[in-house]
Backbone bond lengths (Angstrom), bond angles and torsions (degrees), N, CA, C in turn:
res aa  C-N    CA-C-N  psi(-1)  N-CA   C-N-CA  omega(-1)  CA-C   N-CA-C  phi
1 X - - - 1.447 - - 1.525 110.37 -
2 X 1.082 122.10 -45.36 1.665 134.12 174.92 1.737 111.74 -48.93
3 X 1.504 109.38 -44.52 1.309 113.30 -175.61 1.608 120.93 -72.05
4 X 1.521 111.62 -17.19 1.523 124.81 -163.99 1.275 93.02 -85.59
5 X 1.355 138.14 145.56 1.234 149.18 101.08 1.690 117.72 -6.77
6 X 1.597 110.46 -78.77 1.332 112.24 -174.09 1.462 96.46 -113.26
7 X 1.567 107.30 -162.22 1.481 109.76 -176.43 1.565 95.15 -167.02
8 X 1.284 124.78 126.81 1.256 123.00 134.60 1.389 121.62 -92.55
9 X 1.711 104.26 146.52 1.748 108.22 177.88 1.575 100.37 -125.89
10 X 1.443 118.21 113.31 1.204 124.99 163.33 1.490 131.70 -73.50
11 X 1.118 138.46 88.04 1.611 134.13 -174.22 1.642 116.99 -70.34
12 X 1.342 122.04 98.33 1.216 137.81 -159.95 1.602 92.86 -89.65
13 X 1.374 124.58 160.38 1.733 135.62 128.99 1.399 89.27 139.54
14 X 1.290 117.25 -178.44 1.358 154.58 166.16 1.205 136.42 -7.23
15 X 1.381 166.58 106.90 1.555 128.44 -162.46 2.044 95.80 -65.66
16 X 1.814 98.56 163.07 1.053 86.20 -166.43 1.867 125.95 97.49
17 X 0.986 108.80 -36.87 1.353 111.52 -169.38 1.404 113.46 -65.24
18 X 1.315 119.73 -18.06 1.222 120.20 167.28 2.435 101.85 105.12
19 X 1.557 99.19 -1.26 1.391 109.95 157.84 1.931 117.38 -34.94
20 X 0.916 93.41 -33.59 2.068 81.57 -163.98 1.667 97.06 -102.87
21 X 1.108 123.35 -13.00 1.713 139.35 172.02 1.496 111.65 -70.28
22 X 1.330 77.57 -82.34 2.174 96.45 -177.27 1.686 83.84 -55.87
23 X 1.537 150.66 -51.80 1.178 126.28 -162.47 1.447 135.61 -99.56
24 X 0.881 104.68 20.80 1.447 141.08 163.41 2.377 109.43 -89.02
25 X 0.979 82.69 -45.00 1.249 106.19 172.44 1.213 130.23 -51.12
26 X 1.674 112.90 -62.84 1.468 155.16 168.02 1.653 104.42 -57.35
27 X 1.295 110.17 -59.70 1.505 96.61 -176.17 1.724 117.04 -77.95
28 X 1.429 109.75 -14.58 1.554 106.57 171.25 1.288 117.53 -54.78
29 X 1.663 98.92 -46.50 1.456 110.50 -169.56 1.564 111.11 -64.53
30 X 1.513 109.10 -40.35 1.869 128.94 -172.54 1.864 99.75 -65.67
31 X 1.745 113.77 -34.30 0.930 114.68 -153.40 1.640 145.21 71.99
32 X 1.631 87.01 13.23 1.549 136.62 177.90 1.686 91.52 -59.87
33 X 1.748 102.53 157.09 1.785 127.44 141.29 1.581 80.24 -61.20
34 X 1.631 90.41 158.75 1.447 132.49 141.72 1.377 119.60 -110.89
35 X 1.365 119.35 133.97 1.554 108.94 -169.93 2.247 89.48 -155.19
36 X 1.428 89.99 100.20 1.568 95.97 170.04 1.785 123.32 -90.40
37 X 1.014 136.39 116.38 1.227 130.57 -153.75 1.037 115.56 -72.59
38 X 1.252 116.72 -3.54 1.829 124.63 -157.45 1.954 86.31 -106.84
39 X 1.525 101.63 -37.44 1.848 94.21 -179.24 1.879 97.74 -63.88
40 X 1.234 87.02 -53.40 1.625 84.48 -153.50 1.964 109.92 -46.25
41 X 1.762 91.59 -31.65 1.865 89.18 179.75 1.311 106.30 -51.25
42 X 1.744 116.65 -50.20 1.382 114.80 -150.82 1.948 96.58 -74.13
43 X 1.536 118.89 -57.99 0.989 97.30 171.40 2.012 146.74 -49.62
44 X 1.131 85.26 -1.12 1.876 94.09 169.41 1.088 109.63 -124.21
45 X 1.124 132.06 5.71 1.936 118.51 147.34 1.572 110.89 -116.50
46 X 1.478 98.24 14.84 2.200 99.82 161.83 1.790 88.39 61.64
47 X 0.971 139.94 38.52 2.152 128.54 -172.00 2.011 92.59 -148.11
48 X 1.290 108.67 178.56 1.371 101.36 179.85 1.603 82.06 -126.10
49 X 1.334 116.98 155.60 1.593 126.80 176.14 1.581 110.44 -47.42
50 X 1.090 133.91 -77.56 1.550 127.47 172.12 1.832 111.91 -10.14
51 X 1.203 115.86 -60.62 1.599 138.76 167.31 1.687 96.63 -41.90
52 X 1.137 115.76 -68.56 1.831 110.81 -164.16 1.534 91.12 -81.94
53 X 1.041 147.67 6.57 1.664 125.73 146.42 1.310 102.21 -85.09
54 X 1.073 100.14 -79.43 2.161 97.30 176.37 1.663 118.72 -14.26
55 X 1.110 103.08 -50.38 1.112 119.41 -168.82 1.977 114.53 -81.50
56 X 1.017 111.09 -37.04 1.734 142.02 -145.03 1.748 114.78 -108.79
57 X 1.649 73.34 -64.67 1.966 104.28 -157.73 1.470 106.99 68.56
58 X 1.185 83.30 163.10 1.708 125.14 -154.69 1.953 92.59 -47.97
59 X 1.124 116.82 -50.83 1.567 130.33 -161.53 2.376 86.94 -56.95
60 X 1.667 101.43 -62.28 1.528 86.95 -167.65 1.321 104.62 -63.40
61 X 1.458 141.82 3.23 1.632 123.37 -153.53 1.733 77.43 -111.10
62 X 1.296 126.06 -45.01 1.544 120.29 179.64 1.533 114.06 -51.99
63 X 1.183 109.53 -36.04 1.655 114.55 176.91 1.799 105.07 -78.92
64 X 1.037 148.33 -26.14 1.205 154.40 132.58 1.172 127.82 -25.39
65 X 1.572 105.97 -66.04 1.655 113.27 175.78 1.774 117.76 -63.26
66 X 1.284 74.68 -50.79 2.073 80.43 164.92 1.888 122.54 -57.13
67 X 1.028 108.04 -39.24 1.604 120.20 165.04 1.442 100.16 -46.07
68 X 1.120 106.54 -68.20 1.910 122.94 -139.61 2.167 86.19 -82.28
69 X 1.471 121.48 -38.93 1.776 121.50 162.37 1.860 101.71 -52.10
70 X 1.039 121.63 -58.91 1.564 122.94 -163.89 1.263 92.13 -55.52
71 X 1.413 132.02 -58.33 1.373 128.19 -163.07 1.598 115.78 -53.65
72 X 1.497 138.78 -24.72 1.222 154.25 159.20 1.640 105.68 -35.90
73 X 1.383 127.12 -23.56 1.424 126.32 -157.67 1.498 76.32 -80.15
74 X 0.976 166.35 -60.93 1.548 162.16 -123.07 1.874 89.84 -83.84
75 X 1.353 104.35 -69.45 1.420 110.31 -158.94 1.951 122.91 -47.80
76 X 1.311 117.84 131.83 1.506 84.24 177.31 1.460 94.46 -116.59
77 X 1.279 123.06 -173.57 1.314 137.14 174.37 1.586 103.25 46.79
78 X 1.173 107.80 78.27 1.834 121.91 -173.72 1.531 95.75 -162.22
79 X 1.584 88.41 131.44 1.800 108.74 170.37 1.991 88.26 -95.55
80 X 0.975 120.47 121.04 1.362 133.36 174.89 1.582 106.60 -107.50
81 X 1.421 125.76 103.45 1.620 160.27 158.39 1.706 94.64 -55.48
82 X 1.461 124.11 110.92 1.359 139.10 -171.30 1.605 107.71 -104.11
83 X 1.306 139.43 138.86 1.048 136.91 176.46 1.874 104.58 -70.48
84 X 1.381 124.02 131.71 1.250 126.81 164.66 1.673 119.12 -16.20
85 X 1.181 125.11 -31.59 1.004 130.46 -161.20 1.717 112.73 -112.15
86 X 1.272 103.74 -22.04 1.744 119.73 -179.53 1.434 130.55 -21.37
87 X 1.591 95.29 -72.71 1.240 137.85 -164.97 1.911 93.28 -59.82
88 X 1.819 109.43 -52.29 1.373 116.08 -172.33 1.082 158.82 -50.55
89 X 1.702 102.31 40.61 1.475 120.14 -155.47 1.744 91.71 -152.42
90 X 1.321 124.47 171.34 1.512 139.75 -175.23 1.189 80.31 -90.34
91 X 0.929 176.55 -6.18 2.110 156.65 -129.10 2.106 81.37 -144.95
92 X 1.219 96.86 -75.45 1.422 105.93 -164.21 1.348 118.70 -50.60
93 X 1.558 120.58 -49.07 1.386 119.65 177.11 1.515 102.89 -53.73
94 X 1.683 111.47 -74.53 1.258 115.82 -169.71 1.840 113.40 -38.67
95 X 1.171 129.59 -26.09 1.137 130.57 176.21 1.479 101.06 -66.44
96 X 1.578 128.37 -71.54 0.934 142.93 -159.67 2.102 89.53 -49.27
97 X 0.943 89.80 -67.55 1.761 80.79 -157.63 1.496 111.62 -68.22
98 X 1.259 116.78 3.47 1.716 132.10 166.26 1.001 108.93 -76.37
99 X 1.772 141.20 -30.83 1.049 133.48 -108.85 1.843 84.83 -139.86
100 X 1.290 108.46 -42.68 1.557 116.72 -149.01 1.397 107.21 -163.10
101 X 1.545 134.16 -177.47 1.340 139.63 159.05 1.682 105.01 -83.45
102 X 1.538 96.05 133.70 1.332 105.90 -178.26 1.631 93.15 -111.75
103 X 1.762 100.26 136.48 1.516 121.24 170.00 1.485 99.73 -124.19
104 X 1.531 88.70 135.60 1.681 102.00 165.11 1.397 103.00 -118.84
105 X 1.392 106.16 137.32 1.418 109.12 167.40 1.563 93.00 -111.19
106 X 1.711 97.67 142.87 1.271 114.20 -154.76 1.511 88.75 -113.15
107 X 1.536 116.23 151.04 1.491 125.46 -158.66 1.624 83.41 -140.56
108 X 1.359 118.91 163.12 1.285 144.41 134.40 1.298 120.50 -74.54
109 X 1.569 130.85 154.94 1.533 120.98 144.67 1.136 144.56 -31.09
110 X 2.018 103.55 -61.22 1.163 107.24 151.51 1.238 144.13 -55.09
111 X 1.662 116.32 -36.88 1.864 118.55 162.37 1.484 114.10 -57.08
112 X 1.471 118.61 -37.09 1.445 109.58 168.54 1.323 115.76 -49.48
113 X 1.862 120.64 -63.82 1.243 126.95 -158.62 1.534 101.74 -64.98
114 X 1.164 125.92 -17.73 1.602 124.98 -166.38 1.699 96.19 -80.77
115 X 1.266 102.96 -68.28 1.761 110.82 177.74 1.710 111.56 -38.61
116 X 0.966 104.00 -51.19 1.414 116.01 178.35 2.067 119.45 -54.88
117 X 1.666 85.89 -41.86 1.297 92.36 176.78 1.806 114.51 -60.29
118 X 1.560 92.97 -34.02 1.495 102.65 -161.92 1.949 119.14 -86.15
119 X 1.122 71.23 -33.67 2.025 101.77 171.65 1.552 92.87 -34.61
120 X 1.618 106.91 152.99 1.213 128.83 164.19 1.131 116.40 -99.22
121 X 1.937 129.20 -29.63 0.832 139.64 -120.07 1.739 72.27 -126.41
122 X 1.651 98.06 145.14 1.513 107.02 172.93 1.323 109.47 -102.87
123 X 1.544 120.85 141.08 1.704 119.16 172.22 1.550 103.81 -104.80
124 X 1.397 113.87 134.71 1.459 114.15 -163.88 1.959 94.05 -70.69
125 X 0.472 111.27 -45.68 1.790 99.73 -179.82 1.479 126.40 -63.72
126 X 1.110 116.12 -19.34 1.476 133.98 145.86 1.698 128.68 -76.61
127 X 1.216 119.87 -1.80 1.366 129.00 -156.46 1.871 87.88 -81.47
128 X 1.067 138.78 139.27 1.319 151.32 145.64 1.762 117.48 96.86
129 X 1.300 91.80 12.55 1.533 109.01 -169.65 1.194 98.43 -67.05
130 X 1.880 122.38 165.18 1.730 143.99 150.39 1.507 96.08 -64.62
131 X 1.587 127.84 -176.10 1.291 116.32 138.10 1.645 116.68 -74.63
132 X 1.592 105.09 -17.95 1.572 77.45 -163.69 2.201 94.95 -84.80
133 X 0.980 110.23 4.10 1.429 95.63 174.32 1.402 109.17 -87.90
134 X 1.409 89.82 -36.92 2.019 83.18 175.63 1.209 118.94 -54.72
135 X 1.190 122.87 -36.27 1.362 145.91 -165.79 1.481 96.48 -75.36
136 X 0.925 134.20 -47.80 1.672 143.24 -167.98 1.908 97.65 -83.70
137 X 1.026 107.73 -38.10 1.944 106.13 -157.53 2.012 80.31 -98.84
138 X 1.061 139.29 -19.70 1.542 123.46 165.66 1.710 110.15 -77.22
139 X 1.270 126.92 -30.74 1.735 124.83 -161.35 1.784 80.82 -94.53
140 X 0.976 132.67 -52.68 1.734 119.54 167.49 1.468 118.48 -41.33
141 X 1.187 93.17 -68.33 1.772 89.86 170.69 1.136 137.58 -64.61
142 X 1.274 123.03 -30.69 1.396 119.39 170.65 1.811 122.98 -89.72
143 X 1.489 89.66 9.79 1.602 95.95 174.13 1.638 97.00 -101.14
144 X 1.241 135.58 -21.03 1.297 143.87 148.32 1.496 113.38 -32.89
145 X 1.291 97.90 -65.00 1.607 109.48 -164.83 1.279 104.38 -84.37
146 X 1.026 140.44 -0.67 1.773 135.05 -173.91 1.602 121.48 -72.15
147 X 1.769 100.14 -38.69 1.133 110.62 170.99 1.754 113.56 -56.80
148 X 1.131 116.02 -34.90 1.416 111.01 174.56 0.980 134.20 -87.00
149 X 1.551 114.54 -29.05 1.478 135.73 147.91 1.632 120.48 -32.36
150 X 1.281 117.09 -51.19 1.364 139.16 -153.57 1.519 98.15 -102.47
151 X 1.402 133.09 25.37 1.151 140.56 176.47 1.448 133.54 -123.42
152 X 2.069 85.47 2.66 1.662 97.77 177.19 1.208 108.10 -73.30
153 X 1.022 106.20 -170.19 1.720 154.09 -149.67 2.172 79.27 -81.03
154 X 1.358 70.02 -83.61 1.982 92.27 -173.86 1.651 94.86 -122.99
155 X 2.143 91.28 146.48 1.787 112.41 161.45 1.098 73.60 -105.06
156 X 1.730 97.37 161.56 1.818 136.39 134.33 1.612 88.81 -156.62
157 X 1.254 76.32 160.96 1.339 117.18 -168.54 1.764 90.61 -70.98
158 X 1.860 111.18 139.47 1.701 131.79 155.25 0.471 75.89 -81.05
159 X 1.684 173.57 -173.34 1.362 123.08 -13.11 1.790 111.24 -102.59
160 X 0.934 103.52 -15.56 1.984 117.92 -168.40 1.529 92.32 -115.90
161 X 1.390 152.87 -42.39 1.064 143.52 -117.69 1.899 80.97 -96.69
162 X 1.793 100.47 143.49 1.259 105.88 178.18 2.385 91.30 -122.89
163 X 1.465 83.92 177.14 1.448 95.70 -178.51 1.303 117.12 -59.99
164 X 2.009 106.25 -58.96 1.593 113.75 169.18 1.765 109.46 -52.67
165 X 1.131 126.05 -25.83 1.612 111.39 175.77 1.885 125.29 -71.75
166 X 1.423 94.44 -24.18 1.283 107.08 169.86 1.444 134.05 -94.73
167 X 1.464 99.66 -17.71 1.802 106.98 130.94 1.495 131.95 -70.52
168 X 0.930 109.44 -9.23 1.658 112.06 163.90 1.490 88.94 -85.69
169 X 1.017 118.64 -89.95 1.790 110.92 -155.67 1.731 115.90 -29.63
170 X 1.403 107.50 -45.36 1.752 122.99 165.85 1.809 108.68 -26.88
171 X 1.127 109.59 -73.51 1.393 123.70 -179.80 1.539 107.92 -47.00
């Protein structure tokens, strides 16, 4: 961290993981932008994400989210908050860890399903679920996504991981 000029910080993992919290957090402390990818979609098509799947599906909101990640190459000194799904492609990771330090905060099933339980906030791919389907369509998916997850820079743990700890690992 000492040797860089600028810095990008990518916030990798799960919805839930606690990415738009802890990174909001991180750049106060860095004195960083904050730049969450999931705000910036909704604020430049005026709709909230749930709306552009409904509306879209999953395929145009991935071509979106990937747009609105590429655009980060401009910014410097920004902790950048990744949509769950971002990182989950050969184009996106490889960008991400080209680009900046990639952090994954690493979740369990159960820490997902708990957060999730408690959340206010709806995730359109979770929207209308049982628990036991949620429960079944998150341990599928996030065994999908791990491989890309598990390719940052640095893990710590969402559930314990604080801002000052991830300035230690930085250094």
């Amino acid at each position: 961290m000492e040797n860089q000029e600028t810095m990008r910080i990518y916030l990798i993992g799960y919805s839930y993981s606690g990415k738009t919290t802890t990174g909001r957090q991180l750049a106060k402390l860095l004195g960083f932008r904050f730049f969450d990818t999931d705000k910036e979609i909704e604020n430049k098509y005026h709709t909230t994400i749930p709306l552009i799947f409904e509306r879209y599906g999953e395929k145009a909101f991935r071509i979106i989210e990937s747009s609105i990640l590429h655009s980060t190459h401009t910014i410097d000194d920004v902790v950048v908050s990744t949509g769950g799904g971002t990182p989950c492609n050969e184009e996106n990771i490889r960008f991400i860890l080209n680009n900046g330090i990639a952090i994954y905060l690493e979740m369990s099933v159960d820490e997902i399903i708990q957060r999730a339980v408690n959340s206010h906030k709806q995730r359109p791919l979770l929207h209308g679920m049982t628990e036991s389907e949620r429960r079944q369509y998150i341990e599928r998916h996030l065994s999908q996504r791990i491989p890309y997850y598990k390719q940052a820079h640095i893990v710590l743990s969402g559930v314990t991981v604080t801002a000052d700890q991830i300035i230690q690992h930085l250094k």
